[in-house]
Structures are given as C-alpha cells and as structure tokens.
VOGU-3710 file (C-alpha; in Angstrom, 3 decimals, decimal comma):
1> xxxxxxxxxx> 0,000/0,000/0,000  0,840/3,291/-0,563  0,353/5,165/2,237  0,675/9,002/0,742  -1,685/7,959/-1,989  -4,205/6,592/1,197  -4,290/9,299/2,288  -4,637/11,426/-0,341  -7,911/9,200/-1,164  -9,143/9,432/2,259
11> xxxxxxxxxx> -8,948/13,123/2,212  -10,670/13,272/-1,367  -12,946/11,137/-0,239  -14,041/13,321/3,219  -13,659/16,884/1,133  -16,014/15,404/-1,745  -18,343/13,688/1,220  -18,517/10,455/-0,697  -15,962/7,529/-2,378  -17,694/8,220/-5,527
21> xxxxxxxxxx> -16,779/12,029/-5,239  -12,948/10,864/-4,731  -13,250/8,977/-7,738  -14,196/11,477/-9,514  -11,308/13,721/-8,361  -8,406/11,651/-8,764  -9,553/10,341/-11,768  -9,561/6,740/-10,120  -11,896/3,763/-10,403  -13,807/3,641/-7,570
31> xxxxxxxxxx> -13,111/0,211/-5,836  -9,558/1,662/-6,390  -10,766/4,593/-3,523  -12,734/1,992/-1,306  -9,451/-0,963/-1,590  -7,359/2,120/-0,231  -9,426/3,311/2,471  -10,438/0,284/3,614  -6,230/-0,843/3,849  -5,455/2,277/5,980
41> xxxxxxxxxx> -7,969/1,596/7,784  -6,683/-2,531/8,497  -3,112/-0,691/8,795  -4,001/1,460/11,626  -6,568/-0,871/13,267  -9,234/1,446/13,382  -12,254/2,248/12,044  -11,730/5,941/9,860  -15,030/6,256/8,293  -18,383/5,503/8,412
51> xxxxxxxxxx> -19,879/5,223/4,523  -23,903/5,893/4,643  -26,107/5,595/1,734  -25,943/9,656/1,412  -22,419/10,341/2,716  -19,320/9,654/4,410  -18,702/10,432/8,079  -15,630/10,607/10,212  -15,124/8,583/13,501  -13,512/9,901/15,979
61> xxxxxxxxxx> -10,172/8,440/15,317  -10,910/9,262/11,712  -11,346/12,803/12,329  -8,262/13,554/13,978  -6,024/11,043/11,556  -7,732/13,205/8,625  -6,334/16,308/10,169  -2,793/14,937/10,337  -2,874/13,753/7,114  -3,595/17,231/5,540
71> xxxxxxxxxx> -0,489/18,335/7,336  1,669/15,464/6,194  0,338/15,913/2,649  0,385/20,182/2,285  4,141/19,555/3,957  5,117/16,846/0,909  3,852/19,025/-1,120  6,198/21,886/0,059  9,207/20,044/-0,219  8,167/18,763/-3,679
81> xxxxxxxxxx> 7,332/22,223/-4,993  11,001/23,228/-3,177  13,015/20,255/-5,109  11,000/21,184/-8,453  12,760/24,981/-8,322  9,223/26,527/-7,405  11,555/28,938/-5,176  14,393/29,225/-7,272  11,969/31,025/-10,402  8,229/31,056/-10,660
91> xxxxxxxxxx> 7,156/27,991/-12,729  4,551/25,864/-11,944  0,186/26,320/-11,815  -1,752/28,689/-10,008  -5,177/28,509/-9,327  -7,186/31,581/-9,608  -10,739/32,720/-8,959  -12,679/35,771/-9,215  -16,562/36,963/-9,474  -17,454/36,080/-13,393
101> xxxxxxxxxx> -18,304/39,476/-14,676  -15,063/41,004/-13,011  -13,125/38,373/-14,218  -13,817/38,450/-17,481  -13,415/41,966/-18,191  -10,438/42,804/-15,680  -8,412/39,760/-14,287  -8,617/37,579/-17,666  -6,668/40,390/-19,713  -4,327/40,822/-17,070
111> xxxxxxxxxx> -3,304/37,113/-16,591  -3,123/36,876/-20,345  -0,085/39,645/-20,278  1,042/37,471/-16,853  1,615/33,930/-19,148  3,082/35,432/-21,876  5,764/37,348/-19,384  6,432/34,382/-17,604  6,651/31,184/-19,994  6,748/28,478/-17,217
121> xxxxxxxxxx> 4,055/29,013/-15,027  0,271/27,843/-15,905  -2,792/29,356/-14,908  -6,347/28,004/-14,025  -8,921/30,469/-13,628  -12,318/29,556/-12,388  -14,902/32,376/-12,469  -17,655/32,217/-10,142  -19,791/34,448/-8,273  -19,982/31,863/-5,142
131> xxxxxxxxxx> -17,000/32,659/-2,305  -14,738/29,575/-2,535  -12,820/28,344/0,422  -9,323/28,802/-0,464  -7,535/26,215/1,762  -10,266/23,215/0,732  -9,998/24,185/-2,384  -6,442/24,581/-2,678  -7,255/27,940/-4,524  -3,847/30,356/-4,941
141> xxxxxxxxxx> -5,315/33,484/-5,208  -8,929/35,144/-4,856  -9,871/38,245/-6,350  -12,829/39,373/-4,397  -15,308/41,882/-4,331  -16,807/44,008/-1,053  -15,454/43,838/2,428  -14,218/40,156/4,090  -14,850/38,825/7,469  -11,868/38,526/9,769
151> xxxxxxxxxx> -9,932/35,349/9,251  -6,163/34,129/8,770  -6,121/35,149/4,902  -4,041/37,904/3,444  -5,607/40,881/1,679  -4,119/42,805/-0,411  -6,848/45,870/-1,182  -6,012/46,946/-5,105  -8,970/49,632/-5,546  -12,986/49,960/-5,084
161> xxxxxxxxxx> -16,508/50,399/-7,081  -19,837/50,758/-6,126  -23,225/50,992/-6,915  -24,584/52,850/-9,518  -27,814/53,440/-10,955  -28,016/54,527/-14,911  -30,424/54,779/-17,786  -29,980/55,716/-21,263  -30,117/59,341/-22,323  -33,064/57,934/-24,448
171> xxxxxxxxxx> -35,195/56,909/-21,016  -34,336/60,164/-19,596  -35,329/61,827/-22,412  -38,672/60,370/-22,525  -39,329/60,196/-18,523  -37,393/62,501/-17,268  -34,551/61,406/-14,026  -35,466/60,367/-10,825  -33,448/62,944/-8,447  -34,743/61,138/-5,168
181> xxxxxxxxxx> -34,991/57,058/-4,608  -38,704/57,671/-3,892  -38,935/58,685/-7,386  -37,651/55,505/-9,025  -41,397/54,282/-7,823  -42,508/56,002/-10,803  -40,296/54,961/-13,193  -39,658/51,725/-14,777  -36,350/49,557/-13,528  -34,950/46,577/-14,373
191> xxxxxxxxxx> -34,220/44,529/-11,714  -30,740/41,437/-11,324  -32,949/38,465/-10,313  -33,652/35,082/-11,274  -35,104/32,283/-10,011  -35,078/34,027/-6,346  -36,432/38,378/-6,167  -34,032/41,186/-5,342  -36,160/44,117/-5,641  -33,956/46,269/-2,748
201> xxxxxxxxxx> -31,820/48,976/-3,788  -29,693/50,862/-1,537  -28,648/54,366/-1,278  -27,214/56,979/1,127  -29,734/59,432/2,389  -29,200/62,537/4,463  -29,737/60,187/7,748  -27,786/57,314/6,212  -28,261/54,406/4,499  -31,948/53,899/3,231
211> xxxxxxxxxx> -33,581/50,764/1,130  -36,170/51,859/-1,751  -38,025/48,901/-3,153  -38,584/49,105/-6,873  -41,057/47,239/-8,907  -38,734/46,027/-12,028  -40,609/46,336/-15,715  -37,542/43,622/-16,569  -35,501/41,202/-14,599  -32,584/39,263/-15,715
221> xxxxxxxxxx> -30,065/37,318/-13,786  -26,628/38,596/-15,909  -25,287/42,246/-15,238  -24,208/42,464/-19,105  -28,208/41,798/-20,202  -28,761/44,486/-17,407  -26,788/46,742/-19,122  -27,996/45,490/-22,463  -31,666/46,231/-21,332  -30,949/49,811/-20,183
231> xxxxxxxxxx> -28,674/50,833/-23,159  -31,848/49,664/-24,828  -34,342/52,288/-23,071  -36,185/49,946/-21,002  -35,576/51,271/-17,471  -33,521/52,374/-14,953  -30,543/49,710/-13,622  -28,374/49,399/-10,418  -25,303/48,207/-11,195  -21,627/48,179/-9,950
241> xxxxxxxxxx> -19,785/50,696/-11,234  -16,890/48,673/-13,040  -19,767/46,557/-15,398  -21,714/49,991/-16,681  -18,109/52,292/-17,051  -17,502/51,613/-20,619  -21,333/52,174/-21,216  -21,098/55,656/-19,098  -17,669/56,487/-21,112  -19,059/56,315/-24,610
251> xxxxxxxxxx> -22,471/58,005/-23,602  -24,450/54,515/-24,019  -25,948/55,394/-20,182  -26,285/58,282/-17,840  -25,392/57,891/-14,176  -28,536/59,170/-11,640  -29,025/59,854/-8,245  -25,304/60,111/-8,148  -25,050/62,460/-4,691  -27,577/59,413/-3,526
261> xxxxxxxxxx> -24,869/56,677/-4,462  -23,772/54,283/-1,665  -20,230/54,031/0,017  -17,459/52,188/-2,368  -16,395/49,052/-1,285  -13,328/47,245/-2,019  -11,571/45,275/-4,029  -8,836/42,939/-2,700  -6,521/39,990/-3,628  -6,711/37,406/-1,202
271> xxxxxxxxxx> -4,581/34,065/-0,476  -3,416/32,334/2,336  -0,051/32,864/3,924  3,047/30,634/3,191  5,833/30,156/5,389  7,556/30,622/1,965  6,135/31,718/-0,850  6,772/30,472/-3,773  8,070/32,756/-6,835  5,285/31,768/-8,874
281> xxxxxxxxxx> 2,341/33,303/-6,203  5,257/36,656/-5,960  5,429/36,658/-9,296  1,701/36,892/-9,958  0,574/39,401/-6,859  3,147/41,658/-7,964  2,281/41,570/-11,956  -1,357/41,516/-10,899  -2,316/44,154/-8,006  -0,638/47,415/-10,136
291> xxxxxxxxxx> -2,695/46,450/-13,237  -5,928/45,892/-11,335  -5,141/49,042/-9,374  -5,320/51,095/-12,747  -7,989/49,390/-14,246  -10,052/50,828/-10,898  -8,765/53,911/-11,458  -9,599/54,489/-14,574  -13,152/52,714/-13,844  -13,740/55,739/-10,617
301> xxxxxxxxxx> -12,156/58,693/-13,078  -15,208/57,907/-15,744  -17,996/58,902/-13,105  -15,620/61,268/-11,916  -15,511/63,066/-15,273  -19,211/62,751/-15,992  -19,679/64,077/-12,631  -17,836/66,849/-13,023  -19,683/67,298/-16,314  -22,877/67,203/-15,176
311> xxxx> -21,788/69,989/-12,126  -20,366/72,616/-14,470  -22,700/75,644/-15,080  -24,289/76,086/-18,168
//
C-alpha cells in the first residue's frame, strides 16, 4: 500500500463527502478509492469512516487522523514544490478565482499579459460568483469583491466600485430622471434576479443608508443583459460601477441619483499565507495588483468626469 496515496484518497474522499466524489477527483476507479481506504484503515486498526447511503462520516479516530494527514500531505507538497525549483523562479500552476463578470473583463486580460511574461508558469482560472474556500480548495489566489470577514487570509486591497444606478439618455429623455430614490417608484427599472427576487436597492440618504423597493418592468439574472436592457431604453438599472463604465464612457448610459450613491467598497486579492512563498504566487501578486489598481482607477475617473460634467454651469 501506498500510504501518501491513502491518504490522499481518504482526504478526497471526506472533502467530496462520498468515495464516488474521490473517484471522480483523482480520476480513479472507484473500488480503487474503497481498496485504499479500507487498507489504511486494516493498517491502523481502526475504524476511519463511516460510509452511509448519502455520505461519508468521520469517527472519531478518523477525524483527527484526517487532520494529520492534511499536514503530512500540504508539507510533501512543500518540499516537492522546493526540489521542483518553485523557489528558485516562478514555474509551476496557479489557481485563480474571481466573481465572473469582473473576471472576465479585468483579471482575464491581465493574466493573459502574466503567461506570456512568464513562460513556465500555468494558470487556471475559475470564475464564479460563489466565495470559494481557499484552503479546501487549494485555490492560490482570490480576487474578491466588497469587504471580508476577519480570518487568517491575506488581503491585499487593489482599488474599489460601487453601486450605480443609470439609464440611457433615451429613457431620460422620454421620462425625465429620478433625483430622489422615492422617485424611481414612478419609473420603470430593471431589476438582477432570477429564479429568487431582489427588488432592494440601496442608497445613502441625508440620515444614512436607506432601502427603496422598486417594482422592475424587466428582470434578468446577468449584469451584461442588465446593461444590455438599459442601453436599450427599457428602465432604470443598479449596477456596480466597473460593469456599466464603458457604457457611461461612450455616452451609451447616464449615471442618476449620483449624490444618492452608496459608500465604495473594495476590491482585494486574497490568499493564504506561506511560510515561503513560492516565486510563482510573488510573481503573480506583484504583476497583478498594479494592473488591477489602474484598471479601478480608470473605472472611478469615468464617473468622476461625468460628474464633473454634469456639475459645471451652463
């Protein structure tokens, strides 16, 4: 038996909750995952797992020994990634995620110009709007949106957008702009929903924050359809302020209820700390973070010019 490749079945096995979800992951034939299991388990004399019709569950014993094993294995995998030159230049992969819409338009162009600057290292991106757990996912780096909740991750912050609401100078033109929240009940929006309602937008009022409830003429679940729908005169959108800044640049939409906007929030890179870090995760945060942190800039100096275009006397 090998016991490094036990346990790295045993661990599949408990972070995909089944032996068919290990399978999957290694790419194994499943009695492959249950002969292994089943032999650390005769090796150590104890029971590890308990395997249900729905899922697997740890014993006691199992619990802890699953614990060690993620040390053993994350420690093998330092030295390997040490004796493969991972410190000596950056070559190897790096798994990435960020929000889909963000990702597409600002960290995908950037990690293009990262692989062609540096030949040996390999990227996988995954784009997704869910928040991933980096260490059970073995994720590198995390671009993410809006402010995080204390834990043992490193942020660095690289700029920040908000919420903005916009229409087409076509809407205005016909119905006039809203210049209170209260208004927008008398106007027609289009709303980011799906399957489940989000009709609550927020704002910042003279007493702070308030919630206006609109009653969307259109819903759609994708920000660019959002933006398709307003460019298109149907309504009023909310949107963040990076996904309708091209649109606002070339006159497509109008910002409103700008003084009414909410606070920024931020946008950060995120990974876990290293005892070392490799060359290829130095490599990327430092080609990374100054090319996000212009792309932002640019993104706050379009509603910065409009702004300032809308507030000079005529």
């Amino acid at each position: 038996m090998d016991r490094f490749e036990a346990m790295r079945t045993l661990v599949a096995a408990v972070d995909g909750g089944s032996l068919s979800a290990a399978s999957r992951t290694l790419n194994i034939p499943l009695p492959t995952v249950s002969r292994r299991v089943s032999d650390l388990e005769t090796m150590l004399g104890s029971q590890l797992v308990v395997r249900t019709s729905r899922k697997l569950l740890l014993t006691e014993a199992g619990s802890a020994y699953v614990a060690s094993a993620r040390r053993v294995l994350e420690e093998l995998a330092e030295a390997e990634r040490a004796a493969s030159g991972e410190y000596r230049a950056p070559r190897g992969e790096l798994l990435v995620t960020a929000p889909i819409m963000f990702g597409k338009m600002h960290v995908a162009p950037i990690i293009h110009d990262f692989l062609s600057a540096y030949p040996e290292v390999t990227v996988r991106l995954a784009l997704t709007d869910g928040v991933v757990d980096l260490i059970e996912s073995h994720v590198d780096v995390a671009v993410r949106l809006g402010n995080l909740p204390d834990s043992t991750l490193v942020a660095k912050r690289v700029g920040e957008v908000r919420w903005v609401t916009c229409a087409s100078p076509d809407y205005i033109a016909r119905h006039g702009a809203p210049s209170s929240p209260e208004e927008l009940s008398n106007h027609a929006c289009i709303a980011y929903e799906g399957l489940k309602l989000w009709r609550d937008w927020t704002f910042a009022g003279p007493r702070g924050e308030q919630t206006t409830i609109i009653r969307p003429r259109y819903s759609v679940n994708t920000a660019d359809a959002i933006i398709a729908g307003a460019a298109a005169g149907i309504g009023i959108a909310y949107i963040i302020s990076y996904q309708a800044a091209d649109s606002v640049r070339d006159g497509v939409l109008v910002p409103v209820l700008s003084e009414w906007a909410p606070p920024p929030f931020p946008v950060q890179i995120v990974y876990a700390p290293r005892p070392h870090q490799p060359l290829k995760l130095k490599a990327f945060l430092d080609f990374v973070a100054p090319r996000l942190q212009q792309r932002l800039r640019t993104v706050g100096q379009v509603f910065e010019a409009e702004q300032a275009r809308v507030e000079v006397p005529v």
